[in-house]
C-alpha positions in Angstrom: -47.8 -52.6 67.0 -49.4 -52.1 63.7 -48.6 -48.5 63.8 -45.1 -49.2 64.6 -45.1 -52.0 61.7 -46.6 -49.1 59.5 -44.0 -46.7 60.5 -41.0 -49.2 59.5 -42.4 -50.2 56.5 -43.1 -46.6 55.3 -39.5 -45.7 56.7 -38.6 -48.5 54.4 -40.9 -47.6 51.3 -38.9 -43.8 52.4 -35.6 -45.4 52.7 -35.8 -47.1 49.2 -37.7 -44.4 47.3 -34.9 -42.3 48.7 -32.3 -44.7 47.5 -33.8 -45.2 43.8 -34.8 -41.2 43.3 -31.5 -39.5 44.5 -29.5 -40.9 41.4 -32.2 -39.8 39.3 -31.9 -36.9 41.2 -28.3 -36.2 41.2 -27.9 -36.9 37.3 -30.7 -34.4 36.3 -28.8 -31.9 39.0 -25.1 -32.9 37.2 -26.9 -33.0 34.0 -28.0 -29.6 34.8 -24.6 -28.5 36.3 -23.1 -30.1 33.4 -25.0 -28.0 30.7 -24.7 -24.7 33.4 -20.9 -25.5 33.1 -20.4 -25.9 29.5 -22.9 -22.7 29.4 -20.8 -21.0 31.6 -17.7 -22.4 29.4 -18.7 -21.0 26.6 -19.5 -17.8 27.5 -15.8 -17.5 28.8 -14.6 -18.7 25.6 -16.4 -16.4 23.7 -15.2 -13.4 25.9 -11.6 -14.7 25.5 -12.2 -15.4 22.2 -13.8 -11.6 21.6 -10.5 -10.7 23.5 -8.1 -12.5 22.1 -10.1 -11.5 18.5 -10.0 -7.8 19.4 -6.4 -8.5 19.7 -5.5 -10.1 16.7 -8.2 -7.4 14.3 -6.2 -4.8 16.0 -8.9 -2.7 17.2 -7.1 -0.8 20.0 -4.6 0.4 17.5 -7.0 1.8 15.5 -9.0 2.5 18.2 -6.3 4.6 19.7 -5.4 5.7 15.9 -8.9 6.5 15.6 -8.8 9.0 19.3 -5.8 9.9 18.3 -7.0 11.5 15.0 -10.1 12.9 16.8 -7.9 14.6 19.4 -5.8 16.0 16.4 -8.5 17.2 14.9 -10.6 18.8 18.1 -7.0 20.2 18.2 -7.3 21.6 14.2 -9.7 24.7 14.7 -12.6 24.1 12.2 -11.6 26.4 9.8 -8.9 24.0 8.0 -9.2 21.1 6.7 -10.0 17.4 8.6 -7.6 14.7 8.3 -10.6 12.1 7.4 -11.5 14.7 4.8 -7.9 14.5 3.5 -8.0 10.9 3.3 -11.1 10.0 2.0 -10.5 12.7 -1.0 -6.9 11.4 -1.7 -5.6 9.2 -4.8 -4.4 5.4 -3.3 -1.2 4.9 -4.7 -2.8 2.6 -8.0 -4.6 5.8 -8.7 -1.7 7.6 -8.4 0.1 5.4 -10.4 -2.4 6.2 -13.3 -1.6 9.4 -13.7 1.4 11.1 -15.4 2.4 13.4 -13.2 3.4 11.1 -10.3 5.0 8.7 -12.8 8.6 9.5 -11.8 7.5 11.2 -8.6 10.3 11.8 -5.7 9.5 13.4 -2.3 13.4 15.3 -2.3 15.2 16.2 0.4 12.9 17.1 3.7 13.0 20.6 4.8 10.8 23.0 6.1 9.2 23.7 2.5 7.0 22.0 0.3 6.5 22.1 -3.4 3.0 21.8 -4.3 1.9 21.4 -8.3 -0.5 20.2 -11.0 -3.1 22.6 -9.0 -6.1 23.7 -10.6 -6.8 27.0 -12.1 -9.4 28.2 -9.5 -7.2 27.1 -7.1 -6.4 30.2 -4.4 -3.9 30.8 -1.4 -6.9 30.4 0.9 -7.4 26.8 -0.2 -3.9 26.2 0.5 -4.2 27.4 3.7 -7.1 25.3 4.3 -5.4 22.4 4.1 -2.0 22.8 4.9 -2.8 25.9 8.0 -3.7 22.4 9.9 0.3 21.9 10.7 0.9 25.1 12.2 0.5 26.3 15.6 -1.3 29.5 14.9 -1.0 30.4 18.5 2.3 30.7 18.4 3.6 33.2 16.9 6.8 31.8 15.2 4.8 29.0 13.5 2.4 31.8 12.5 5.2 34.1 10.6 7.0 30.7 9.6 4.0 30.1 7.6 4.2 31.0 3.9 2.4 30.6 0.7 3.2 31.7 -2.8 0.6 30.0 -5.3 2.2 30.6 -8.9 -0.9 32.3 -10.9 1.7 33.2 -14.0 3.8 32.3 -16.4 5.1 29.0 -16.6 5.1 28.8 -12.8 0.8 28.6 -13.2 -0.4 26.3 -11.2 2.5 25.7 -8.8 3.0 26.9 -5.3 5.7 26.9 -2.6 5.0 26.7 1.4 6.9 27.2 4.2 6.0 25.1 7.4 7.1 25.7 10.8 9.5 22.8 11.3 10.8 19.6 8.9 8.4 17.2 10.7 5.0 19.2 9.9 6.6 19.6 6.4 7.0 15.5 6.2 3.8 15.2 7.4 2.1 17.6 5.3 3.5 16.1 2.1 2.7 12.5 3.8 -0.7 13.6 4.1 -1.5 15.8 1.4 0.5 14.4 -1.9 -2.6 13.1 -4.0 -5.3 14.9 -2.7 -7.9 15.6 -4.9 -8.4 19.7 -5.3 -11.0 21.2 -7.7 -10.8 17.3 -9.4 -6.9 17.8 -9.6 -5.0 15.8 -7.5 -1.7 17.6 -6.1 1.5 16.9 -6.2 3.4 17.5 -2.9 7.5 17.4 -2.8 9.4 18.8 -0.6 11.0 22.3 -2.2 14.6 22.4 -3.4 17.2 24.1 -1.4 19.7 26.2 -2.6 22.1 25.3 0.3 23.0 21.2 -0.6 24.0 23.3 -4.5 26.5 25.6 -2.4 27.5 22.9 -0.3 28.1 20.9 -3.2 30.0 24.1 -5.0 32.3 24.2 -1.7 33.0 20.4 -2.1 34.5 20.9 -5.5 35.9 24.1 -4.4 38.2 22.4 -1.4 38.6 19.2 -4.1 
C-alpha cells in the first residue's frame, strides 16, 4: 500500500512537474525556433537581397561585358594592342573637350577608312598597326590585303595618316574605340576618311538637275 501510495504520488509529483515544465519547455524550443526562423529569414533575405542587388548594380552585364572583352581579347593575338589598354590610356570626353583639336570635332560619314591626326612626331606605321591591326582578321586573307596604312611623315600632311579597315563596322569601331587615345602624350583624332564618291554623286545630282 505504501508503495502503491508512493507510486501515485510520484506519478502525480511526474504528472505536475510535467505539466509546469513543458511550457517552459515549449517556449525556450519556439523561442529557439523563433530566433532559428528569423535566422533562417534573414539569411534568405540577404541572398534575395544579394540577388536582387546584383541585379539592380548590373553585374552580369558587366560581367558578361567584362568575358566578352576577355574573349575579344584572347581573340586579339598579343602583338596589338588590348582594349583595357585602349581605354584606360584614352581622353573622357571633358578631357577631350579641353583640347583644341576636338573642338569642332565630327566623326563623317562611316566607311571602310579612317582619318587619323594630331599624331606625334615619333609616331610610326608599326604603332598604327598596333592598335588598329586588332580589327582585322589576319587570317583571312581579304581583311589582311584590305588593310592599309599611310602615316603622313611630310609636308603639311605630317602627322596625319589614313587606314583602310576590312569592313564599315570595324572602321566604326575602331574610331569608337580609338578617337582620344593617348599616343606618345598626343591624343589622336579618329574620323572616318572622306570619300570622293558622295562629291561625284553630288556632281551627278546637279548634273541631272
Amino acid at each position: 500500500d505504501v508503495f502503491e501510495q508512493l507510486q501515485h504520488v510520484g506519478h502525480k509529483k511526474i504528472e505536475f512537474h510535467i505539466s509546469t515544465e513543458i511550457p517552459a519547455v515549449l517556449q525556450i524550443n519556439s523561442e529557439k525556433e523563433e530566433k532559428n526562423g528569423k535566422r533562417v529569414y534573414l539569411y534568405a533575405t540577404t541572398e534575395e537581397i544579394n540577388n536582387t542587388g546584383f541585379g539592380r548594380i548590373f553585374p552580369a552585364p558587366s560581367s558578361n561585358d567584362k568575358m566578352e572583352t576577355e574573349e575579344e581579347d584572347d581573340e586579339i593575338p598579343s602583338e596589338f594592342i588590348s582594349r583595357r589598354d585602349l581605354e584606360k590610356n584614352r581622353l573622357s570626353r571633358e578631357e577631350m573637350e579641353k583640347y583644341s583639336v576636338f573642338k569642332n570635332y565630327e566623326p563623317g560619314d562611316p566607311n571602310c577608312r579612317i582619318y587619323v591626326k594630331n599624331l606625334a612626331k615619333q609616331v610610326q606605321e608599326k604603332d598604327l598597326k598596333f592598335i588598329f591591326g586588332r580589327y582585322v582578321d589576319f587570317q583571312s586573307e581579304v581583311e589582311r590585303n584590305m588593310f592599309d596604312i599611310r602615316l603622313m611623315k611630310e609636308g603639311r600632311m605630317k602627322g596625319q595618316a589614313f587606314i583602310g579597315l576590312p569592313n564599315e563596322k570595324a572602321a566604326a569601331k575602331a574610331l569608337k574605340e580609338a578617337n582620344g587615345y593617348v599616343l606618345f602624350e598626343k591624343p589622336m583624332v579618329v574620323q572616318f576618311a572622306r570619300s570622293a564618291r558622295p562629291k561625284q554623286d553630288a556632281n551627278e545630282g546637279k548634273r541631272k538637275k
